[in-house]
MITIKE-907415 format. One record per residue (C-alpha): x, y, z; chain; residue number from 1; residue in one letter. Coordinates in steps of 0.2 Angstrom, whole numbers, plus 2048, in hexadecimal, padded with zeros to 3 digits. Example, Ala and Ser with C-alpha at 12.3 -4.5 7.8 and 13.67 -1.06 7.14 Angstrom:
2
  xx  yy  zz chain resi resn
 83E 7EA 827     A    1    A
 844 7FB 824     A    2    S
REM end
This chain:
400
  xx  yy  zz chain resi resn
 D49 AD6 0BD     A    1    X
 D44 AC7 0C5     A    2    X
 D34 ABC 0BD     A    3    X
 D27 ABF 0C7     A    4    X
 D1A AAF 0C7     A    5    X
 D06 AB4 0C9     A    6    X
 CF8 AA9 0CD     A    7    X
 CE7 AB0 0C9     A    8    X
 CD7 AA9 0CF     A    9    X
 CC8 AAF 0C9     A   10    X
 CB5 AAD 0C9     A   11    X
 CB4 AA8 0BA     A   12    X
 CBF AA6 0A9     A   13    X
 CBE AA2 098     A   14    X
 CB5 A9A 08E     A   15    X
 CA8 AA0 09B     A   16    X
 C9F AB0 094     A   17    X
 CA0 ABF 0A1     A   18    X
 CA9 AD0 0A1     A   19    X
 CB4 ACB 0B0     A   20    X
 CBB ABD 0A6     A   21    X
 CC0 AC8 096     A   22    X
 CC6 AD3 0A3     A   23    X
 CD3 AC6 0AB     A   24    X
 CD6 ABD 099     A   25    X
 CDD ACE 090     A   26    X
 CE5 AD3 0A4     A   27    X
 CF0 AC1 0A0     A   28    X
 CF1 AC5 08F     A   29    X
 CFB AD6 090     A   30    X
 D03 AD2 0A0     A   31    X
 D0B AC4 099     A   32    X
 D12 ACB 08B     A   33    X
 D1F ACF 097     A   34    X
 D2A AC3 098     A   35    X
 D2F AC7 0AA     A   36    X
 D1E ABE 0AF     A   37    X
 D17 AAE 0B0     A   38    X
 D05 AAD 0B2     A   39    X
 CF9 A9F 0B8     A   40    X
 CE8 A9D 0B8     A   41    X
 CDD A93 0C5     A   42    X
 CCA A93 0C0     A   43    X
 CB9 A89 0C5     A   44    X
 CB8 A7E 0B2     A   45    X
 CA8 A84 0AF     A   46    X
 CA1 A84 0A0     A   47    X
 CAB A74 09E     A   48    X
 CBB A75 096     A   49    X
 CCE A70 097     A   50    X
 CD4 A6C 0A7     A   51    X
 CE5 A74 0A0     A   52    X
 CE9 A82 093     A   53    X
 CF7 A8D 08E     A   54    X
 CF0 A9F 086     A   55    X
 CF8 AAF 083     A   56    X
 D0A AAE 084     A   57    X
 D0D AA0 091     A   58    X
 CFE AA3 09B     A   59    X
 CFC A93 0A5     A   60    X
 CE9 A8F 0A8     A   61    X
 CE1 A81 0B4     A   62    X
 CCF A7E 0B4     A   63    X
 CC9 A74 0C2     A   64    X
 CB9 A69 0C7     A   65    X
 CAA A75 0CB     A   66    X
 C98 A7A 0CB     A   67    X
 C8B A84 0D0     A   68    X
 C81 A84 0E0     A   69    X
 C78 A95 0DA     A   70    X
 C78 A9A 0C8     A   71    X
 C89 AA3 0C5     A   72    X
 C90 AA1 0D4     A   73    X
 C9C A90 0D3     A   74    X
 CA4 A87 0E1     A   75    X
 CB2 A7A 0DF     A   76    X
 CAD A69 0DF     A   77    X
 CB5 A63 0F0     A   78    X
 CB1 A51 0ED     A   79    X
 CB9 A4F 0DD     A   80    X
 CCC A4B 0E0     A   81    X
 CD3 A50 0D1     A   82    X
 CCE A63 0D8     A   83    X
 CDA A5F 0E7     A   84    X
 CE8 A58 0DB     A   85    X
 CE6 A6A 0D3     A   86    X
 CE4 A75 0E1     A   87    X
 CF3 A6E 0EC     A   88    X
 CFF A6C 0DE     A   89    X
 CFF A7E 0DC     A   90    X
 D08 A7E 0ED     A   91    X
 D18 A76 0E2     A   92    X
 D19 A86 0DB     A   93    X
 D25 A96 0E3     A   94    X
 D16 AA4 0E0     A   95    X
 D1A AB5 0E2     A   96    X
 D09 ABE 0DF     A   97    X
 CF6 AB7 0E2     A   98    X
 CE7 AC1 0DA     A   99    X
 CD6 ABF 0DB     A  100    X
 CC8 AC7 0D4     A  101    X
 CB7 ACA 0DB     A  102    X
 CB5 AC7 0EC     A  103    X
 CA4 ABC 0EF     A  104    X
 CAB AAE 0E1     A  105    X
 CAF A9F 0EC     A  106    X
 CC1 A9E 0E1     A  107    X
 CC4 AAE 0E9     A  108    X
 CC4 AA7 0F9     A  109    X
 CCF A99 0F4     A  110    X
 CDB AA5 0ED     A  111    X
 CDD AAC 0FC     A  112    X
 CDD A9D 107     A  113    X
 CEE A99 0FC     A  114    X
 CF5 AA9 0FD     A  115    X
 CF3 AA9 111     A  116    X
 CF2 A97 116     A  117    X
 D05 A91 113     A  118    X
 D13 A89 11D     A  119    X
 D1F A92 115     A  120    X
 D1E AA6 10E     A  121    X
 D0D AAD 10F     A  122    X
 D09 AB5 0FA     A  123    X
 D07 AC7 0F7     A  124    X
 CF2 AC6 0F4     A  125    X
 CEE AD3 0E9     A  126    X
 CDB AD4 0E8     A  127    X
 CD3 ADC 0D9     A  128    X
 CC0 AE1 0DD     A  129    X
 CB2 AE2 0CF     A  130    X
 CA3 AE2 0D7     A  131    X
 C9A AF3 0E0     A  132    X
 C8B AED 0E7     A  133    X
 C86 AE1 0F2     A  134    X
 C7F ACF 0E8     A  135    X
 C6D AD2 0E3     A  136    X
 C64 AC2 0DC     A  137    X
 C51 ABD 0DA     A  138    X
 C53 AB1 0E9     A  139    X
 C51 ABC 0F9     A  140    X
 C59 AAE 103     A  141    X
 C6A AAE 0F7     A  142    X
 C6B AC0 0FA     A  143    X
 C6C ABE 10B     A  144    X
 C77 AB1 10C     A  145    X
 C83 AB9 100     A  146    X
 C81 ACA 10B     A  147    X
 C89 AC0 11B     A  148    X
 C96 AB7 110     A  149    X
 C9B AC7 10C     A  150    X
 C9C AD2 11B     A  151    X
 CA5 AC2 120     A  152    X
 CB1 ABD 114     A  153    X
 CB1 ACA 108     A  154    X
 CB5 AD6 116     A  155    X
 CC5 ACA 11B     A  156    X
 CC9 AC9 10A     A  157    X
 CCA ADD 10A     A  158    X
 CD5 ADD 118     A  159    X
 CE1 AD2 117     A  160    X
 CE5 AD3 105     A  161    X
 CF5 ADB 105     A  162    X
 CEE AE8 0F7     A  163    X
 CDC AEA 0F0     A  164    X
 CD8 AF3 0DE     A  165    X
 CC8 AF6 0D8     A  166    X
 CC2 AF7 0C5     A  167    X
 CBB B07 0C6     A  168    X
 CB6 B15 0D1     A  169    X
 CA4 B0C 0D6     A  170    X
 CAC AFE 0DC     A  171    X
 CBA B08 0E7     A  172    X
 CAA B11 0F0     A  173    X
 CA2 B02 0F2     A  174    X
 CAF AFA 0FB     A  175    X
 CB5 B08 106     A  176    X
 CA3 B0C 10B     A  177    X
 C9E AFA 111     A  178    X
 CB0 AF2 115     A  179    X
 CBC AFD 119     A  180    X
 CB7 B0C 122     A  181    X
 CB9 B12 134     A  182    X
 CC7 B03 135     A  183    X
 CD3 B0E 12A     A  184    X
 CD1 B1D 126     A  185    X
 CE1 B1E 11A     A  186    X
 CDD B0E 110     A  187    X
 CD1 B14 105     A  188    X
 CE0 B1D 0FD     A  189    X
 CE9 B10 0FB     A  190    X
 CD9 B08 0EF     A  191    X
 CDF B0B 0DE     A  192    X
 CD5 B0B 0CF     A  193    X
 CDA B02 0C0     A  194    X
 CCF B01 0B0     A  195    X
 CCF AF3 0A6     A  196    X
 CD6 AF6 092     A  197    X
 CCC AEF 084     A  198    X
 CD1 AE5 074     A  199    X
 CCD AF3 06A     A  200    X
 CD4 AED 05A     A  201    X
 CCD ADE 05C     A  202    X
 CBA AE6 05D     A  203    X
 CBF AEF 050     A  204    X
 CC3 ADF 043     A  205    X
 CB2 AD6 047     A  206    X
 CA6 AD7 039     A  207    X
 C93 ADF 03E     A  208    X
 C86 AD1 03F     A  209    X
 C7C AD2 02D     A  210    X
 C6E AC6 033     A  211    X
 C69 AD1 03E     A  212    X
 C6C AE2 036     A  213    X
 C63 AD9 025     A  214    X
 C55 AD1 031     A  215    X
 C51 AE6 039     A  216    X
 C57 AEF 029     A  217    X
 C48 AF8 02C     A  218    X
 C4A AFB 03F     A  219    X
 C53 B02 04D     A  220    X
 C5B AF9 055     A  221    X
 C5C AF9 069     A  222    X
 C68 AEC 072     A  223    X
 C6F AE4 081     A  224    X
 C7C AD7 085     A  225    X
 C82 ACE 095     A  226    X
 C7C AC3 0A0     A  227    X
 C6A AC2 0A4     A  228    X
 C66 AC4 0B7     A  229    X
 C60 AD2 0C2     A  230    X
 C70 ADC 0C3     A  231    X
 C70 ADF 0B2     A  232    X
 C5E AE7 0B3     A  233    X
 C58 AE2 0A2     A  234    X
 C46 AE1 0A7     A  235    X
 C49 AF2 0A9     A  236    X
 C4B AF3 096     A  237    X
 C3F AE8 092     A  238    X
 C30 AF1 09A     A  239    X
 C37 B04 094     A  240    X
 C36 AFA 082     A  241    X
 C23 AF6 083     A  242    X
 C21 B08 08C     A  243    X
 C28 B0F 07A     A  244    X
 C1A B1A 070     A  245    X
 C13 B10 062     A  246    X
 C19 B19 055     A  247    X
 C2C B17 05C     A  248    X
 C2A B05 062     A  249    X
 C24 B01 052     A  250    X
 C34 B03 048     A  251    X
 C3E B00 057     A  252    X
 C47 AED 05B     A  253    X
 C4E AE6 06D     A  254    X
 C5B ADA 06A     A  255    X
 C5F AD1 079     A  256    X
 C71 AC6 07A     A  257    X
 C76 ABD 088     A  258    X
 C71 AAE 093     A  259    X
 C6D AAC 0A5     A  260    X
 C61 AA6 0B2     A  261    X
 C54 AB4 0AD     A  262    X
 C54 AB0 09D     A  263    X
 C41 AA7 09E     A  264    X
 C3A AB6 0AA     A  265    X
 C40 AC1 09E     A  266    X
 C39 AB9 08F     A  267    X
 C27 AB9 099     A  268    X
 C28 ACB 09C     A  269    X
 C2B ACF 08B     A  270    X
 C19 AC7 089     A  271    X
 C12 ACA 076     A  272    X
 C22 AD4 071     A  273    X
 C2C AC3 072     A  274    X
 C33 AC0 060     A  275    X
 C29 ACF 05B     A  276    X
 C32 ADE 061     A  277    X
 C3C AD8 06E     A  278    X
 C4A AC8 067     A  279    X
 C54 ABE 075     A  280    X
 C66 AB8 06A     A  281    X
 C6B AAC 078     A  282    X
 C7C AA8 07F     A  283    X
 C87 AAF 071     A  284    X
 C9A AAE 070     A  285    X
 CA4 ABF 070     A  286    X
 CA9 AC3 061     A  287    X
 C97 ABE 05D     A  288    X
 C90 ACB 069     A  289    X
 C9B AD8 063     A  290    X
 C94 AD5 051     A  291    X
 C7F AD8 058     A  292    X
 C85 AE7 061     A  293    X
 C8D AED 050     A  294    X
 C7D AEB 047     A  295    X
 C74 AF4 055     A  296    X
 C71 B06 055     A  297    X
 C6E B0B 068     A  298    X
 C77 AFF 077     A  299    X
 C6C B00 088     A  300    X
 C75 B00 099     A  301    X
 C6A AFC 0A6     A  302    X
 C74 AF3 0B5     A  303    X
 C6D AF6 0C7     A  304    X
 C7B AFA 0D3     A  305    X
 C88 AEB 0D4     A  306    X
 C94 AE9 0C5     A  307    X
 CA3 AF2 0C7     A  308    X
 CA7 AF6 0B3     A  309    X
 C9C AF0 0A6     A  310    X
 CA7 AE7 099     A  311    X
 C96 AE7 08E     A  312    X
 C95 AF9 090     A  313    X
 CA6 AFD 08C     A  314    X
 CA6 AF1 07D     A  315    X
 C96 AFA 076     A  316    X
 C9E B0A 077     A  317    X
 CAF B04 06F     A  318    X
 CA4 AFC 062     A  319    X
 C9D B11 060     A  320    X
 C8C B0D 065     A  321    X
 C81 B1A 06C     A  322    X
 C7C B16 07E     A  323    X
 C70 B1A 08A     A  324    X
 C77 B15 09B     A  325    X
 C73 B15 0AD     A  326    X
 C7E B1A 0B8     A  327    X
 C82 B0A 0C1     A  328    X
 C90 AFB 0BF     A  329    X
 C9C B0C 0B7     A  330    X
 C8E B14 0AA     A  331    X
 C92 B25 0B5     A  332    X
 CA3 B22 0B2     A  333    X
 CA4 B1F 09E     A  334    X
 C96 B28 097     A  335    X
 C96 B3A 098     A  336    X
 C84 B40 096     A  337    X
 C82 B4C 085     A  338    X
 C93 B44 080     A  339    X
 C97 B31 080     A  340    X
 C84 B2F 081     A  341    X
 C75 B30 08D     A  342    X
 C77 B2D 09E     A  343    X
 C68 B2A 0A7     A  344    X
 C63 B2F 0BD     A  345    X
 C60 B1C 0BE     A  346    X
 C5C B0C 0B5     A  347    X
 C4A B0F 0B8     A  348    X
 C3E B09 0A5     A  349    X
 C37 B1A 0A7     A  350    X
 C49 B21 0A5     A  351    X
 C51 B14 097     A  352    X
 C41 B1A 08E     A  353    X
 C44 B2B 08E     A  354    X
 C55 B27 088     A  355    X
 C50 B1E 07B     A  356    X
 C46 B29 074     A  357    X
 C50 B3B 076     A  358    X
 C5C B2D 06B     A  359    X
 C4C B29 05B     A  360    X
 C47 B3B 05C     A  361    X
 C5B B42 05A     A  362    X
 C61 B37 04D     A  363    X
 C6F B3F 04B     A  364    X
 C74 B3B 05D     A  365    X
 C76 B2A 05B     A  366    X
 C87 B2F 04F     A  367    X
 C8E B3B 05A     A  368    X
 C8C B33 069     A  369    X
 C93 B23 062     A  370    X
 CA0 B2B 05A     A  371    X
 CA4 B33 06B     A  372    X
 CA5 B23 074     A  373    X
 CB0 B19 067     A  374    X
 CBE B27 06C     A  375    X
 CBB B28 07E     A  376    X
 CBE B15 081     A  377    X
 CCE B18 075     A  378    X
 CD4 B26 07F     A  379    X
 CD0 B1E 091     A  380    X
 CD3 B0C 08E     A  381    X
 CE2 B05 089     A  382    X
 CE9 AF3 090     A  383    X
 CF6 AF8 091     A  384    X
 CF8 B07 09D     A  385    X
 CEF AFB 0A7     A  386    X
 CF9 AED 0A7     A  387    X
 D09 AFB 0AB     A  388    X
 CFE B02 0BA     A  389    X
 CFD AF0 0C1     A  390    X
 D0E AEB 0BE     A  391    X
 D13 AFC 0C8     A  392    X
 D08 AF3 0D7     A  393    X
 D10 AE2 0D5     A  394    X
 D22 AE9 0D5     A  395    X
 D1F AF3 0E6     A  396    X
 D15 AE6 0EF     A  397    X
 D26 ADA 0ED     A  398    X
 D31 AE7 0F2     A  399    X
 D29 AE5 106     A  400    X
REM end
């Protein structure tokens, strides 16, 4: 078999904290273990890094000059020249596949701008989607001008991408429903879904956090962890928190990890609870994180429409944490109510609160449960069947 050379562009990657970057990291991690692949990386350098890495086995990573015009949402910087030397060396090398991931990142566009724009071949895009709603932010404005930008480009990007996967079933509705429907009918089944995998072992080697299971030995302990802006909902948890009986409340912790632009409006709604009840970690690194949510007893899911698989979630739930989910950003389609946990109508407080405490009031639910969802994710999310079901899609797409 011939090698087969792939250039990914994401949003984001490593060392940046996210579940779409895990999700490309271990992607190019098992892909490249095949030796018939060579895999490189173009991403915005943000957080600033090296402009040039090899991970993995072989795995080829370029960082260039960015930053970011709205809070995680980066843009190359067009005036710096060593971006220019970075992007248009790239055409020195014979490419046979161009991902990208996520369709309103600005390095989405640039990946397919190189996979189309060329004097020679035109690439094979294959676009991989992870988003199922439509960007929702504070700023009214932003939302609007991100609505346009993808009815726009993200509607090209739909279309001329020669295939389109999504993450999860979410996702796949989301894009038929607003991008590709009534143009053709038949390419909705050509939309297949691949779940990511999860380093399950490796969750499974990283110690639980005794600071903080010393610091609430007395508690129970309630816990989030991703980014911290309105997708994710955590207000949501926050005010179901403060809406806790007394007598529940009062032996009941929120540990908050993560980092984000609502951080401070999330800190002032949490008002006299703040360090008394309700504890913000911070920016924390993975294996970091994994360690809280293993000291935790209950994980809350409480995304709003938008994500298209929470890496958080399914982390949680590897890591055999009871959860009480909403439905959105793939909660419907992990957590099986009465089974792998408590899925609830909506993301509403009044609904995490009645999760939460159907949870403190069975305590033997928070076992079972957890128990439950440690061998669903190992049943249902193996890297490697993933890997085989993209490398099916590569091998057709180069046979046309």
């Amino acid at each position: 078999m011939m090698r087969i050379r792939l250039i990914i562009f994401p949003g984001y990657y490593v060392p940046h904290i996210g579940g779409l970057e895990t999700h490309v990291d271990e992607f190019a991690k098992y892909l490249s273990s095949d030796k018939d692949y060579d895999i490189y990386i173009f991403a915005p350098n943000i957080p600033k890094y090296k402009d040039f890495e090899i991970r993995h086995n072989n795995v080829k990573i370029y960082r260039y000059p960015a930053f970011e015009i709205i809070s995680n949402y980066p843009v190359p910087n067009i005036f710096n020249v060593k971006f220019w030397k970075m992007f248009f060396n790239l055409y020195k090398i014979d490419f046979d596949i161009v991902m990208t991931r996520t369709r309103f990142f600005s390095n989405t566009f640039l990946g397919f701008f190189f996979a189309k724009f060329r004097m020679n071949r035109r690439n094979k895009l294959i676009h991989v989607e992870h988003g199922s709603a439509f960007i929702k932010v504070e700023n009214e404005f932003t939302n609007k001008l991100a609505y346009f930008y993808d009815k726009i480009i993200g509607k090209i990007i739909f279309k001329k991408s020669d295939c389109v996967i999504a993450i999860s079933k979410a996702v796949k509705d989301f894009i038929v429903e607003n991008f590709v429907k009534n143009k053709n009918k038949d390419k909705d089944k050509h939309i297949p879904i691949i779940y990511r995998g999860l380093e399950i072992k490796y969750i499974e080697g990283i110690k639980e956090n005794n600071d903080i299971k010393e610091r609430f030995k007395n508690k129970l302990r309630l816990c989030f962890v991703g980014r911290l802006y309105k997708w994710k909902g955590v207000e949501n948890i926050i005010k179901a928190y403060k809406m806790l009986p007394k007598d529940i409340k009062e032996k009941t912790v929120l540990i908050i990890v993560g980092y984000g632009e609502d951080i401070e409006r999330l800190k002032k709604l949490s008002g006299d609870y703040l360090d008394n009840g309700i504890y913000f970690t911070g920016k924390k690194d993975f294996k970091d994180a994994i360690g809280i949510v293993k000291a935790c007893d209950i994980y809350i899911h409480s995304s709003y429409r938008g994500g298209g698989l929470s890496s958080s979630l399914l982390q949680a739930m590897c890591c055999g944490k009871a959860i009480v989910a909403s439905p959105y950003e793939g909660g419907d389609e992990v957590i099986i109510d009465g089974n792998t946990g408590i899925l609830l109508k909506d993301n509403s407080p009044e609904q995490i609160k009645k999760g939460i405490i159907k949870l403190i009031k069975n305590n033997d639910l928070i076992e079972i449960y957890g128990k439950n969802a440690k061998k669903f994710i190992k049943d249902n999310f193996d890297w490697r069947s993933s890997v085989e079901k993209y490398k099916k899609i590569f091998n057709e797409l180069l046979k046309k």
